[in-house]
Backbone bond lengths (Angstrom), bond angles and torsions (degrees), N, CA, C in turn:
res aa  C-N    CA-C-N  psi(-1)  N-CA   C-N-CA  omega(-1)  CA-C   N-CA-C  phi
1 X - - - 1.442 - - 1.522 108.30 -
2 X 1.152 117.16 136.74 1.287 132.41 -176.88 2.005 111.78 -93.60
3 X 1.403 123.34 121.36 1.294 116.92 162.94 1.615 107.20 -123.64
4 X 1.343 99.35 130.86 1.461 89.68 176.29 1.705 119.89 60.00
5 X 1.087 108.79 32.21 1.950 112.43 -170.27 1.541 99.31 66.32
6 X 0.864 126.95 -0.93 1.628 113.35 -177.76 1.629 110.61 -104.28
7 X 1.843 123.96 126.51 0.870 108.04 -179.86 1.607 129.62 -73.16
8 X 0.808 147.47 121.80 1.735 134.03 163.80 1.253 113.87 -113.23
9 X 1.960 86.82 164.59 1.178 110.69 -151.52 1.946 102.72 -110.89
10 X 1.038 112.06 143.21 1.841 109.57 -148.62 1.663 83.61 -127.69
11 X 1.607 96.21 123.54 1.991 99.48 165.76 1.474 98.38 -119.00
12 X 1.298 102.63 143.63 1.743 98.42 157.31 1.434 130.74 -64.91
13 X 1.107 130.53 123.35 1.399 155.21 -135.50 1.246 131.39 -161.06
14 X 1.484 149.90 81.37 1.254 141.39 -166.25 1.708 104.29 -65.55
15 X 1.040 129.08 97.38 1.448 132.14 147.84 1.679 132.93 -147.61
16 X 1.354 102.47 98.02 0.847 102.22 -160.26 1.783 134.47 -64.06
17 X 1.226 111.56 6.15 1.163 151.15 -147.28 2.132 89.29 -115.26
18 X 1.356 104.41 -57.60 1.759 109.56 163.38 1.299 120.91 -57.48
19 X 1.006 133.96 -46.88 1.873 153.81 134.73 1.311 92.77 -10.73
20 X 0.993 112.85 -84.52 1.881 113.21 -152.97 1.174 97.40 -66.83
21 X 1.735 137.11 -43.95 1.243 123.75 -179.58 1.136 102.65 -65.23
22 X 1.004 155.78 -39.59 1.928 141.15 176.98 0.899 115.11 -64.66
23 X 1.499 135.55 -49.78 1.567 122.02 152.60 1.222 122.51 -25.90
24 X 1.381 111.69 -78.69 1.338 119.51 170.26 1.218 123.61 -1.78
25 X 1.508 104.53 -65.03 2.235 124.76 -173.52 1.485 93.46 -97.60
26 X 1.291 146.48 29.90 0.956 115.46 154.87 1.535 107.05 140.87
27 X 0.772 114.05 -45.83 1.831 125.79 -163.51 1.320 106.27 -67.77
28 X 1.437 98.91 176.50 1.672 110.44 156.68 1.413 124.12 -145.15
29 X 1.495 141.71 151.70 1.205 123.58 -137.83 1.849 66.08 -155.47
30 X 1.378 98.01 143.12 1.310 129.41 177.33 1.863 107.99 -92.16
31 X 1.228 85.28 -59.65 1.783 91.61 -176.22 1.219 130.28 -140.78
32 X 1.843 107.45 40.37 1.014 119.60 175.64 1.730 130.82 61.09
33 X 1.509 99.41 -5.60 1.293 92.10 176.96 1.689 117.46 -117.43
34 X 1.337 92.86 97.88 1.815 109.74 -163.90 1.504 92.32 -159.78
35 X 1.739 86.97 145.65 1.578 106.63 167.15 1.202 111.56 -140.94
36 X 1.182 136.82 126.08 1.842 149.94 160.24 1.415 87.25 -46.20
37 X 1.290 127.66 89.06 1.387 128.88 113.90 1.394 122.91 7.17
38 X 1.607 116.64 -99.44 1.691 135.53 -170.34 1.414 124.32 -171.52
39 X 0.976 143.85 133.41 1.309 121.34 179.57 1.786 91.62 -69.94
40 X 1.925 98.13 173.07 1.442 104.03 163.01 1.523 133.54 -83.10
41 X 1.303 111.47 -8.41 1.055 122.56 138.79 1.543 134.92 -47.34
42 X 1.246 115.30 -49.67 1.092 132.00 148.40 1.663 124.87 -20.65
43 X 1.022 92.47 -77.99 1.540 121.73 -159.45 1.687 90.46 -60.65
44 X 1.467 97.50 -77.29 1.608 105.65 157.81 1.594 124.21 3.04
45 X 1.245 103.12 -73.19 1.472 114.42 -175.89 1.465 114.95 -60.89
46 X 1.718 107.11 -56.24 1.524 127.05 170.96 1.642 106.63 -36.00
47 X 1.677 107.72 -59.86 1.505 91.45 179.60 1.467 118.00 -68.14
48 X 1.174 119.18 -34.81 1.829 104.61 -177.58 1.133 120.05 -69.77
49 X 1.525 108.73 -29.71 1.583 102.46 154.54 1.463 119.87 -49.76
50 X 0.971 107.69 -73.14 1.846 121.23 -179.25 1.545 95.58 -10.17
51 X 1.721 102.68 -71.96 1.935 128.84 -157.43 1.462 91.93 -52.14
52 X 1.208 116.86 -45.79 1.490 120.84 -153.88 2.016 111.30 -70.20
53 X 1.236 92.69 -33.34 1.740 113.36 166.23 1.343 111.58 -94.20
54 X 1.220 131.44 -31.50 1.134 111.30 170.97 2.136 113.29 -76.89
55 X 1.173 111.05 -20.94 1.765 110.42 -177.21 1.702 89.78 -91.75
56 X 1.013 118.94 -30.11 1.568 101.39 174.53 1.820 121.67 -60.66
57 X 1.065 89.44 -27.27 2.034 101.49 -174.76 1.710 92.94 -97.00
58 X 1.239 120.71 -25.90 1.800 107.41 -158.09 1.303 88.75 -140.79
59 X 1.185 158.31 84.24 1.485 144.16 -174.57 1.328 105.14 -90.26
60 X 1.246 118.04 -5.80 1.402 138.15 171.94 1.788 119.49 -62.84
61 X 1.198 91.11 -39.75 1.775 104.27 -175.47 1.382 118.76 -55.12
62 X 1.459 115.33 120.42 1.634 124.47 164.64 1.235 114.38 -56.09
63 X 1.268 117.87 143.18 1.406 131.03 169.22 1.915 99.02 -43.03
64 X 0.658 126.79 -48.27 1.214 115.85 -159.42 1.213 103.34 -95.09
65 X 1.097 136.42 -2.54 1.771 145.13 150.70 1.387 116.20 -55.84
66 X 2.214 105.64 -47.75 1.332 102.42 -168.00 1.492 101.16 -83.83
67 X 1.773 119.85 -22.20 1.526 109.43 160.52 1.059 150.07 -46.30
68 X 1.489 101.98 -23.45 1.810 120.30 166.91 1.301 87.35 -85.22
69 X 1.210 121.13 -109.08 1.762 133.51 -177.54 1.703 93.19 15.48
70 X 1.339 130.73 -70.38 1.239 137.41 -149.07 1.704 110.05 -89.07
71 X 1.254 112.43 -31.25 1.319 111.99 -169.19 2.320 123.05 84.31
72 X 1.170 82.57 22.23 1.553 94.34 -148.14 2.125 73.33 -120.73
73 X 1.721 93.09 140.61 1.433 108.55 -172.49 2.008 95.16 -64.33
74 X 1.227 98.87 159.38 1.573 101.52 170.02 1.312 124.82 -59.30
75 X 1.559 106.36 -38.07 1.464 121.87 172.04 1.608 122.74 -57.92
76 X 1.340 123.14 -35.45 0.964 142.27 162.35 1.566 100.60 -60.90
77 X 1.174 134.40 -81.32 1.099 129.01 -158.75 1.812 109.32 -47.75
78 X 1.255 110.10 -54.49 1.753 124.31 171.97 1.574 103.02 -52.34
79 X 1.401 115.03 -33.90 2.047 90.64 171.58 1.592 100.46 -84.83
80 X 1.292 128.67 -40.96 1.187 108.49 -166.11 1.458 115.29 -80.80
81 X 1.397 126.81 2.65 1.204 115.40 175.61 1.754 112.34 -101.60
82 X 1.956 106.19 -13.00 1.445 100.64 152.74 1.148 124.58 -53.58
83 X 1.392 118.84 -45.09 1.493 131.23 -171.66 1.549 112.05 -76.33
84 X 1.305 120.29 -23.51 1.320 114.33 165.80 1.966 110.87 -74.44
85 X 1.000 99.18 -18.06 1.777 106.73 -176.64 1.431 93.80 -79.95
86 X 1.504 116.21 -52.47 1.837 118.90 -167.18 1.769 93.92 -57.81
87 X 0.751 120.85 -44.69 1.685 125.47 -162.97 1.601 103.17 -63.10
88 X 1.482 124.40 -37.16 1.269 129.49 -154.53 1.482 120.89 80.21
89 X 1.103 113.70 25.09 1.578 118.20 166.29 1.876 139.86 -96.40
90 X 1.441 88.64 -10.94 1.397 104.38 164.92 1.455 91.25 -155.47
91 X 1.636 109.45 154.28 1.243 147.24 -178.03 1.895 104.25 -109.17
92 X 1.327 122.77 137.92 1.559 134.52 153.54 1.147 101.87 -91.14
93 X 1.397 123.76 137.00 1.441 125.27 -158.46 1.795 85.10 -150.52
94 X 1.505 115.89 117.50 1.404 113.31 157.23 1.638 113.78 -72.89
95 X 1.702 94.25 148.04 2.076 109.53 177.17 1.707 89.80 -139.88
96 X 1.587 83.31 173.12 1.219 66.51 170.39 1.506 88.24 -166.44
97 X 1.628 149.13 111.36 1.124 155.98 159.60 1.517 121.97 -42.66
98 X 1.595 106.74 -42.77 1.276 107.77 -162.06 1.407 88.66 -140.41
99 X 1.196 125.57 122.42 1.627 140.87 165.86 1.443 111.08 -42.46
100 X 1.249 137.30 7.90 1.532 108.05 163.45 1.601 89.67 -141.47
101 X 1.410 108.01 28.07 1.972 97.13 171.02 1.488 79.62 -146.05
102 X 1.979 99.38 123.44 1.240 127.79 155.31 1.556 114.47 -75.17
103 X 1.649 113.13 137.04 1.561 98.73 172.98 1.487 80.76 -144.25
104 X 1.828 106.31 -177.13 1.353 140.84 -153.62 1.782 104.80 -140.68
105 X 1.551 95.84 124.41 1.139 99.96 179.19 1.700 104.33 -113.76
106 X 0.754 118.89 169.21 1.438 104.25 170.11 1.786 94.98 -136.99
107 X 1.511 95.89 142.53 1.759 110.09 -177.36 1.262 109.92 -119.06
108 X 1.377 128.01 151.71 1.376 131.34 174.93 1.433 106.97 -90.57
109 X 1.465 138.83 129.57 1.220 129.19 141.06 1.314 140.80 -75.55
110 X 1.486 117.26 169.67 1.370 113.49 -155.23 1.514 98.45 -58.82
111 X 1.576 130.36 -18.37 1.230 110.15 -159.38 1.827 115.16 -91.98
112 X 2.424 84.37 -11.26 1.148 97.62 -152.75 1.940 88.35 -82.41
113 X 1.421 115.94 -8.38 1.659 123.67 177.76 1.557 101.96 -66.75
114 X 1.512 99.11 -44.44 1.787 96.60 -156.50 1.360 93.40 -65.15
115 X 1.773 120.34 -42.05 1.825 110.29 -167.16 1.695 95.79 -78.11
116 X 1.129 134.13 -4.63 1.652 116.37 167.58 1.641 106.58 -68.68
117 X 1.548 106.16 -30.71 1.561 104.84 -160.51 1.497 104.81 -73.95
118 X 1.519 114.70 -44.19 1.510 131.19 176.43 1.671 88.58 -65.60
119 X 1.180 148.42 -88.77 1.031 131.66 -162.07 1.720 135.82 -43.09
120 X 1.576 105.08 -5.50 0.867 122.58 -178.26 1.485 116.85 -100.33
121 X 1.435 117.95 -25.61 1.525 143.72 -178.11 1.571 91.37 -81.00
122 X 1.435 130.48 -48.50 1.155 99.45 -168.23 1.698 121.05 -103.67
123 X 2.012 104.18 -5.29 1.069 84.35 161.35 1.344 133.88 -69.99
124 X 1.790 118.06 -27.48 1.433 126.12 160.04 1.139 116.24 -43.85
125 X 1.296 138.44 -28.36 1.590 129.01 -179.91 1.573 102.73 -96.88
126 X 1.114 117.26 -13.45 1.647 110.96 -176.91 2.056 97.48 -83.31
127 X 1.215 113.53 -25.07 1.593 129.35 -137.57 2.145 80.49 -97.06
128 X 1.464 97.47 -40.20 1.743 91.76 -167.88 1.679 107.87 -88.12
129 X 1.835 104.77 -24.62 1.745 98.40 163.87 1.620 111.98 -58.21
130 X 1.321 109.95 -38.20 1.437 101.90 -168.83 1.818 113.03 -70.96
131 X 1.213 109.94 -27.05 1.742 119.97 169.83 1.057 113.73 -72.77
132 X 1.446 135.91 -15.08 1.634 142.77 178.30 1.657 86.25 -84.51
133 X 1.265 129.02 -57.86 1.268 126.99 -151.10 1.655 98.56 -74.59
134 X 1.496 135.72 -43.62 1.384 124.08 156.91 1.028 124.63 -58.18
135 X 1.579 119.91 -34.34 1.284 113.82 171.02 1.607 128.32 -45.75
136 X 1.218 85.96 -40.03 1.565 102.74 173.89 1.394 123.92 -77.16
137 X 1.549 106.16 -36.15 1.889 103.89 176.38 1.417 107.62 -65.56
138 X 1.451 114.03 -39.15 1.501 123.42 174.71 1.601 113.24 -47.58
139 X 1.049 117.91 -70.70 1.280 127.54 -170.02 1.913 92.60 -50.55
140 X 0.990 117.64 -53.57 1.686 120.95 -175.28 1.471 103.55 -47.42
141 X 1.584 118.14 -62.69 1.293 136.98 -178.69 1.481 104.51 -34.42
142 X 1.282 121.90 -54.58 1.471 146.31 175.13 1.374 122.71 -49.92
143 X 1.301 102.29 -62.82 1.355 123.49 157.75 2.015 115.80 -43.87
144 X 0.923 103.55 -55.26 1.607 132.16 -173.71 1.715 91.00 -58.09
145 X 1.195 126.71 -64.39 1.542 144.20 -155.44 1.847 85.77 -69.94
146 X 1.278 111.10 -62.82 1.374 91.38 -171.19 1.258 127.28 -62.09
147 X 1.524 119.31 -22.21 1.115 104.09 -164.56 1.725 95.76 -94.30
148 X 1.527 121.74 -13.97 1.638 110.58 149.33 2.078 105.05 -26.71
149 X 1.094 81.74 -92.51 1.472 107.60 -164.27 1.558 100.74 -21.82
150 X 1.195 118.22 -58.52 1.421 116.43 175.33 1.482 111.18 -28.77
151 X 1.102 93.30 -75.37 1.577 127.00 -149.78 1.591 78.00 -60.75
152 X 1.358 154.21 -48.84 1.359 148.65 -151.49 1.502 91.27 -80.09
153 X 1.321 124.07 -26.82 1.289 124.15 -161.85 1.663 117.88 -78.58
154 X 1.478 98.99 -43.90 1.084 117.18 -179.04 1.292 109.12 -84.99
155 X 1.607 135.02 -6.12 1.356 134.33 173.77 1.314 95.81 -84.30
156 X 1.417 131.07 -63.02 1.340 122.12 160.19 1.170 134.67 -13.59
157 X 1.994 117.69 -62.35 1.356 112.22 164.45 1.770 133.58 -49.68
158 X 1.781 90.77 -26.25 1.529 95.01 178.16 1.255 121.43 -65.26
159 X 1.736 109.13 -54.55 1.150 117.02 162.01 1.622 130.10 -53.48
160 X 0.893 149.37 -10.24 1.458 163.61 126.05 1.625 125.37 -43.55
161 X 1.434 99.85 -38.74 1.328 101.77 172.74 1.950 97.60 -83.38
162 X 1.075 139.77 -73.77 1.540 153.96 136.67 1.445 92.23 34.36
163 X 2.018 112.38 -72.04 1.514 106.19 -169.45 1.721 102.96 -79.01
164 X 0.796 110.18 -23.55 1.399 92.66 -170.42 1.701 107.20 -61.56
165 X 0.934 106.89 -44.10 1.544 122.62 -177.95 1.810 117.60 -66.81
166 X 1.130 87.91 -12.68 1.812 109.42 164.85 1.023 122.45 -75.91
167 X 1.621 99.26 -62.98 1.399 118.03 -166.20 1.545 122.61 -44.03
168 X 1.595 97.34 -34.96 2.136 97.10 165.73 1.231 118.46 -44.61
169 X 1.174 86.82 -51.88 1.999 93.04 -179.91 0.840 145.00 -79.87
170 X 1.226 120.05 -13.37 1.615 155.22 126.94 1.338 118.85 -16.63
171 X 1.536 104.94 -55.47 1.060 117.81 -175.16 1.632 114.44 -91.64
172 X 1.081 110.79 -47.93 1.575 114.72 174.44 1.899 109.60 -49.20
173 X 0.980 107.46 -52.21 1.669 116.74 168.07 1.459 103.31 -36.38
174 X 1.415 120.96 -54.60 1.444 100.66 -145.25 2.080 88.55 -114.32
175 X 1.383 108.64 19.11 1.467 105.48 175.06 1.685 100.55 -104.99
């Protein structure tokens, strides 16, 4: 599904609060139980960020180290860390500890620092729109709950006042 040119990826999800935001941008939701995931763009970015902090602290780490570590298929990790090499943002750099075992380090370059720093600026601004936007369903949610409670409260009083005002007759009937 396409929002805004961006593809996303849709799980089933009871929130109804996720519903209305997809409407909102575009979508349509049958039965309310859907959540916007991420775009792939998204996700995209999230992992090269991830790679880009994780080879900066461990430059040591196998692809298939940062695939566990990350949760992200191996295959995934091996295209996106070609594509971080095609870009010029990390370097494969042979070491070698022990003379008959070759290994792979992988290094960040200066350019591959500056796109961690930009990638980092905007996942923080993407990361605090999304906390304004709970912030806000929350506070509603909150809002919403009390005025339940009210409203249960004062049905109560009705009903309370209701039997009392029965209860004569109630009683006279069966005296």
């Amino acid at each position: 599904m396409n929002i805004n040119n961006i593809h996303v990826k849709i799980k089933s999800v009871k929130c109804p609060f996720c519903a209305n935001f997809f409407v909102q941008y575009g979508g349509s939701v049958f039965n309310r139980n859907f959540l916007i995931i991420s775009s792939s763009k998204l996700i995209k970015k999230e992992i090269h960020l991830d790679l880009l902090r994780k080879l900066e602290v461990s430059p040591e780490l196998t692809q298939r180290e940062l695939s566990q570590e990350m949760g992200v298929s191996l295959g995934k990790i091996n295209y996106c860390m070609k594509k971080l090499i095609e870009k010029g943002w990390i370097i494969l750099s042979d070491f070698s500890h022990n003379p008959n075992k070759v290994g792979y380090i992988y290094l960040l370059t200066p350019k591959g620092i500056e796109q961690k720093s930009r990638l980092t600026t905007s996942f923080l601004k993407t990361k605090i729109e999304e906390f304004e936007v709970l912030r806000d369903e929350i506070n509603k949610l909150k809002l919403d709950a009390e005025e339940i409670a009210i409203n249960k409260r004062k049905d109560l009083i009705i009903k309370g006042k209701l039997l009392k005002q029965t209860e004569p007759l109630f009683h006279n009937k069966h005296n």
